[in-house]
Residue, then its C-alpha position, 0 to 999 in steps of 0.5 A: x500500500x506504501x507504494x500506491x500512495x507514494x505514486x498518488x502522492x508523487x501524481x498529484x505533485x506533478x498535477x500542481x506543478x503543471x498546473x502552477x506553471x500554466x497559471x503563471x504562464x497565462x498571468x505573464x501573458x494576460x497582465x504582462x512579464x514587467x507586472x507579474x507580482x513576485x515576492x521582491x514586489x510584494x515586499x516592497x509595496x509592503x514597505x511602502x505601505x509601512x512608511x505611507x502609515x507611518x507618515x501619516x501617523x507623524x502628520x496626526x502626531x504634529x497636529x495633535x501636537x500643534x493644537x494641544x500647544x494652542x492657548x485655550x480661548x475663553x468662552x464668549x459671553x462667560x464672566x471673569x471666573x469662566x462661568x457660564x451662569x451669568x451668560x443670557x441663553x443667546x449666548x449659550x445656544x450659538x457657543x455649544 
């Protein structure tokens, strides 16, 4: 029984190696030799992906960073001690 599944075994590699071969054969035909994805182009745009994140990341951080270092304004229509109780409600409808 050994040998019959060692014939099986070594049948169905030869399938998908064929097989393999035509895919890859008929990708290199419909898309073209120069856009086949290999693993070096996958990789790379792997790369490219990871810096795009990461700049963005760097961009939110500075505004983030920029914002926070902004003075606080004060409340239109607040009294000295920054309440709002003394504002008339006009003034509190268009601040919220």
């Amino acid at each position: 029984m050994a040998s019959d599944e060692s014939g099986f075994a070594a049948l169905s590699r030869t399938v998908v190696s064929y097989a393999a071969e035509l895919i890859a054969g008929v990708e290199r035909r419909v898309v073209g030799e120069e856009k086949v994805r290999t693993a070096q182009g996958n990789a790379w745009a792997a790369i490219c992906a990871d810096r795009a994140r990461a700049q963005a990341r760097a961009d939110m951080d500075a505004m983030v960073a920029a914002l926070a270092a902004q003075p606080r304004r004060r409340n239109a229509g607040s009294d000295e001690s920054g309440s709002r109780a003394s504002a008339s409600p006009a003034v509190l409808a268009t601040t919220r």
